[in-house]
C-alpha positions in Angstrom: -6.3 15.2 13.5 -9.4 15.2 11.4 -12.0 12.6 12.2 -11.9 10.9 8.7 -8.1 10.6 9.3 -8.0 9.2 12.8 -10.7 6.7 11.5 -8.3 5.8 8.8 -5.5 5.7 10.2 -7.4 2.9 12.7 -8.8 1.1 9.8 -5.0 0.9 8.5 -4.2 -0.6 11.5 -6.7 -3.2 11.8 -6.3 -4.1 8.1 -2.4 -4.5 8.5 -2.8 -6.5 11.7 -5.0 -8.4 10.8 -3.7 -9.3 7.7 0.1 -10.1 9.6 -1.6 -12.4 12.4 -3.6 -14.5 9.3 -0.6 -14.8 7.0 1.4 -15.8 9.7 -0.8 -18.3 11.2 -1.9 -19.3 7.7 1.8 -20.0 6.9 2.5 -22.2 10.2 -0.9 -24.6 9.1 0.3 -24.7 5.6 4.2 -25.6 6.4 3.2 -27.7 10.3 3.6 -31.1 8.7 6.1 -30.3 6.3 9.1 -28.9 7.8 11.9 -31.2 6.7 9.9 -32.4 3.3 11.7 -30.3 0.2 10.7 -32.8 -2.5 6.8 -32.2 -2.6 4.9 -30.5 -5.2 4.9 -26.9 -3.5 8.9 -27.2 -4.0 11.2 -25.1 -6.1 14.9 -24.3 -6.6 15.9 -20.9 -6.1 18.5 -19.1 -7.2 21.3 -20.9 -5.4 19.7 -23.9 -6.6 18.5 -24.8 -3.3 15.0 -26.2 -2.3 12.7 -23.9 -1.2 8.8 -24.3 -0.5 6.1 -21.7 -2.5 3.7 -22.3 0.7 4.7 -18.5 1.3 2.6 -17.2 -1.7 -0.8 -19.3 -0.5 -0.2 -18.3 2.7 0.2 -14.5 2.1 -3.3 -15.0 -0.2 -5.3 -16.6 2.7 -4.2 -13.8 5.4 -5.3 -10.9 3.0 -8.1 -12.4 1.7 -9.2 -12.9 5.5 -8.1 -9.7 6.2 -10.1 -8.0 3.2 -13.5 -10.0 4.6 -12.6 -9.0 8.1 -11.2 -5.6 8.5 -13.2 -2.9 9.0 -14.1 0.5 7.3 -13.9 -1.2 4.0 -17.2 -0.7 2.1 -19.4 -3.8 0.3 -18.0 -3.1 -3.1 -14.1 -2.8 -2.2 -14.4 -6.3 -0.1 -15.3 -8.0 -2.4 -13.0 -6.2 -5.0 -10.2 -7.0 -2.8 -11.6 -10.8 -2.4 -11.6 -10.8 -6.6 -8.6 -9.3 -7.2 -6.8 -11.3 -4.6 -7.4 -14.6 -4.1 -8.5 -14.8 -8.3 -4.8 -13.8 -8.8 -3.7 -16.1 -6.3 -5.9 -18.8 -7.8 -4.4 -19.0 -11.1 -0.9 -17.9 -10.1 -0.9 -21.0 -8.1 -2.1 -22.9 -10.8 1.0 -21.6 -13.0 3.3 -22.7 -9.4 2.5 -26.3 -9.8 1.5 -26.9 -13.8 3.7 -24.0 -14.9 6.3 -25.4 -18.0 9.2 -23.2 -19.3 8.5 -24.2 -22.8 7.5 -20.2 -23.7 8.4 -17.6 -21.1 7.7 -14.0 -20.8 4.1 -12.2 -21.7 5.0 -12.2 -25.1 6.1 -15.6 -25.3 2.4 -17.3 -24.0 0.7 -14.8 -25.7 2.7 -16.0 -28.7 1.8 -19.9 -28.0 -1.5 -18.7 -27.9 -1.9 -17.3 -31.1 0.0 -20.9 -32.3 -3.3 -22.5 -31.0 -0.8 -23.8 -27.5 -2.5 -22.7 -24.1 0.5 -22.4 -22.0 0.3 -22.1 -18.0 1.3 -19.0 -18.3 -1.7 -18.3 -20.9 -4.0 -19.6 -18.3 -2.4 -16.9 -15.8 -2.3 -14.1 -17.9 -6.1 -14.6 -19.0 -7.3 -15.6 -15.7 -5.6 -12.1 -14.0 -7.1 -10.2 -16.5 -10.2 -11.6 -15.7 -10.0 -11.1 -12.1 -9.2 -8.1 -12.4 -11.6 -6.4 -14.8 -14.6 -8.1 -12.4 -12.6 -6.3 -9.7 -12.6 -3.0 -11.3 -16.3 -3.5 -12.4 -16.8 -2.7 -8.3 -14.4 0.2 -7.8 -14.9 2.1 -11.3 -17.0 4.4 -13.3 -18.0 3.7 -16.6 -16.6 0.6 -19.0 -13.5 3.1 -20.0 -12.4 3.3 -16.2 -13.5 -0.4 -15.9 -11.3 -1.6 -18.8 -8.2 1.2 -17.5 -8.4 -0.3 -13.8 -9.0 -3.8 -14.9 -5.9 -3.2 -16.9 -3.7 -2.1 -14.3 -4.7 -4.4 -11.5 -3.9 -7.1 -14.1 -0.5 -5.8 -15.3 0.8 -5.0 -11.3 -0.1 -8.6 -10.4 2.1 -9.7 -12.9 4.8 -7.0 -12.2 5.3 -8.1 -9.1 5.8 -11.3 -10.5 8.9 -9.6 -12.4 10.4 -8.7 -9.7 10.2 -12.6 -7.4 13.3 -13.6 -8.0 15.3 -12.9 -5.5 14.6 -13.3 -1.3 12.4 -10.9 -0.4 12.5 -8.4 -3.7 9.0 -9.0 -4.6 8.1 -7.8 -0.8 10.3 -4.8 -0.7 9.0 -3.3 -3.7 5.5 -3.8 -2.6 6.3 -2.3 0.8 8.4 0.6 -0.9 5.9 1.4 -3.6 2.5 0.7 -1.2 3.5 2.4 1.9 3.6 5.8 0.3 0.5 5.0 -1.3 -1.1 4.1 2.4 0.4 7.6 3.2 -1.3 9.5 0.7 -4.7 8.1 1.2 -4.6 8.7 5.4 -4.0 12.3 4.5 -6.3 12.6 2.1 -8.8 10.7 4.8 -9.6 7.9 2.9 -10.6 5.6 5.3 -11.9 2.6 3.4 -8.6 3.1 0.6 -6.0 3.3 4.5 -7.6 -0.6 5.1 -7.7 -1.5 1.4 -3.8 -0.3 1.3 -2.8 -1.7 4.3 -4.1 -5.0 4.2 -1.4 -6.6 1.6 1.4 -4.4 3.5 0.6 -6.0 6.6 0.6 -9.5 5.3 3.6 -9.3 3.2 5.6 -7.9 6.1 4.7 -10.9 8.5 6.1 -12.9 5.5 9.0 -11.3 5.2 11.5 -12.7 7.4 10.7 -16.6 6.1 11.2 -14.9 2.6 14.8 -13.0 3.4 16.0 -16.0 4.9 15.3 -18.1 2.1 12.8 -20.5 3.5 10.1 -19.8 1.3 9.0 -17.9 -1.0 6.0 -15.8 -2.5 5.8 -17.4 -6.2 3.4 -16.5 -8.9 0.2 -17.3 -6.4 1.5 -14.7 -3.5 3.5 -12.0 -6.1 0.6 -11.9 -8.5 -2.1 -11.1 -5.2 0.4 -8.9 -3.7 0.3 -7.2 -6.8 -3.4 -7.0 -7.6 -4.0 -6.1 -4.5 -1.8 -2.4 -4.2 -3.1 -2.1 -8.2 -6.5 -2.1 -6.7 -5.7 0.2 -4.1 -4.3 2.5 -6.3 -7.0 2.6 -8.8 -9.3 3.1 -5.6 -7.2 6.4 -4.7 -5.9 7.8 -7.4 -7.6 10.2 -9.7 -7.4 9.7 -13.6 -4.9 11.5 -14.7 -2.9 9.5 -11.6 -4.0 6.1 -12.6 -3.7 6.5 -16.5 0.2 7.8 -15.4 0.2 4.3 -13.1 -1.2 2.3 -16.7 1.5 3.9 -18.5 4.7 2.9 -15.8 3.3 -0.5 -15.4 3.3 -1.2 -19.1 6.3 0.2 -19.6 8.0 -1.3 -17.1 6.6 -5.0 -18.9 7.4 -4.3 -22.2 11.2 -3.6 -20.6 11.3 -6.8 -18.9 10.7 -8.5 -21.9 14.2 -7.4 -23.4 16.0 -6.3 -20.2 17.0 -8.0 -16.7 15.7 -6.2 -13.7 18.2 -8.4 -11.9 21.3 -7.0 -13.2 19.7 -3.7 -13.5 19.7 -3.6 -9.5 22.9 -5.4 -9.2 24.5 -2.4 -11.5 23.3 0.0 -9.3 24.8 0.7 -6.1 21.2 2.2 -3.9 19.4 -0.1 -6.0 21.4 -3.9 -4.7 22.1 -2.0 -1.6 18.3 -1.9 -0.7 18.1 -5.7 -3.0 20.8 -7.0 -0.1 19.0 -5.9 3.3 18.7 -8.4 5.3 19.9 -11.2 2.6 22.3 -13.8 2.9 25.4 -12.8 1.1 25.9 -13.9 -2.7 27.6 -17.0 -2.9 31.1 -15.9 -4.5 31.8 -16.9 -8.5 
C-alpha cells in the first residue's frame, strides 16, 4: 500500500473515532439530567406523534466539531473549513429547532416570506447556511467562481439532508450511503487530509445511530444541516470540477423536486428503497 494511502487510511480512522467517542459522550452530557423530561424546549413529536428529544443533532455537531479540531492529517485551512461549515450549520439549524414556525415551509416558501418583507426561521437558516458555507469554501477553493460553486453546494447538502430527517435514522443512512463511497474514493486516490475530512461526520453519525433507529432522539435541522455541510465540504475538497459542478447540479435538483414531490412516499413506493428506509426501524404502526 502506498505511503499517502496507509497515512490516510489512519487519518480516516482517527477522524471517525474520534468523532464516534465525542458524539457519544457529547450525547450522554447533553441528555444525563434529562432522561424522563419530554416536555422541554429541545422536544418534538415525531412521526408517530410521540416525544422525542433533538439533543441528537447538538450532540452529533459537538463530536465533529471536536473531531475536525482534533484529528490529525487535516491541514490549517480544511480545520477550520470543517469548524465553519459545521458547527455554523449547526448554529442556525438549531436556532430554526427551537424558534422554527410552520407559518411558510419549504425553500421556496421563506424565500417567498422574505421577499413579503417576513424573516421566517427558516429565512434565518437558509441565509445563515449559505453564509457558512461560502466562508467555508473561501478556505478550500480557487478563485470566487469555485468559491461561490462550493459555497453553493455545501449550503444546498446541509439542507438536503434536512430533506431527508424525517424518519428514524434516514437522514443518517443516506449520509453513511452517499459519504462512505466518497471516503473510499479519496483513500485510493491518497488523499489523506480529504480520508479525515470524510470520515469525521461518518464516524459521528454512526455512534448516533442507534439512539436515532430506536427513536429516542433525533438529528433535527442543527445535526442534518452539519451532517450535511460537512460531506458537501468533503466533496468539494475531492472532487474535481466537472465532479463538483455534476454534485451542484444533483443537489439542486433533488431541492427543487422536494418542493413538489414527497421523498417519503417515494421510498415507501419502492421496494430496495423502504427496504434499506426499514433497517433496523420499529415496524410502521398499522392504518
Amino acid at each position: 500500500m502506498p505511503a499517502s494511502r496507509a497515512r490516510g487510511l489512519l487519518y480516516a480512522i482517527a477522524g471517525a473515532a474520534i468523532g464516534a467517542v465525542a458524539a457519544r459522550a457529547a450525547y450522554t452530557a447533553f441528555t444525563r439530567d434529562r432522561p424522563a423530561d419530554l416536555s422541554g424546549r429541545w422536544t418534538r413529536k415525531n412521526h408517530r406523534g410521540e416525544p422525542i428529544t433533538l439533543l441528537e443533532g447538538p450532540a452529533f455537531a459537538a463530536g465533529a466539531s471536536a473531531a475536525a479540531a482534533l484529528t490529525p492529517g487535516l491541514t490549517p485551512r480544511v480545520r477550520a473549513a470543517a469548524l465553519l461549515a459545521g458547527a455554523g450549520s449547526a448554529t442556525v439549524g438549531a436556532y430554526d429547532d427551537l424558534y422554527g414556525t410552520t407559518s411558510s415551509k419549504g425553500f421556496k416558501g421563506h424565500l417567498s416570506a422574505l421577499a413579503r418583507g417576513e424573516v421566517t426561521s427558516g429565512a434565518v437558516k437558509i441565509l445563515g447556511i449559505g453564509a457558512s458555507g461560502l466562508a467555508a469554501a473561501a478556505l478550500v477553493s480557487e478563485g470566487p467562481l469555485d468559491t461561490l460553486a462550493n459555497g453553493v453546494t455545501i449550503a444546498g447538502t446541509a439542507n438536503l439532508a434536512n430533506l431527508f430527517d424525517l424518519r428514524p435514522g434516514r437522514a443518517i443512512k443516506v449520509g453513511l450511503l452517499t459519504g462512505g463511497p466518497l471516503l473510499a474514493a479519496t483513500l485510493l486516490r491518497g488523499s489523506p487530509a480529504t480520508a479525515a475530512l470524510a470520515a469525521v461526520p461518518l464516524g459521528a453519525a454512526a455512534a448516533l445511530l442507534p439512539e436515532d433507529l430506536g427513536e429516542r432522539a433525533m438529528l433535527g435541522d442543527a445535526g442534518a444541516n452539519a451532517l450535511g455541510a460537512l460531506l458537501g465540504l468533503a466533496a468539494v475538497t475531492q472532487l474535481g470540477r466537472p465532479g463538483r459542478y455534476a454534485l451542484l447540479g444533483t443537489v439542486a435538483a433533488l431541492t427543487a423536486a422536494a418542493e413538489k414531490v414527497s421523498f417519503t412516499k417515494v421510498i415507501a413506493g419502492n421496494r430496495v428503497l423502504n427496504a434499506i428506509d426499514m433497517l433496523g426501524r420499529r415496524p410502521v404502526d398499522p392504518v
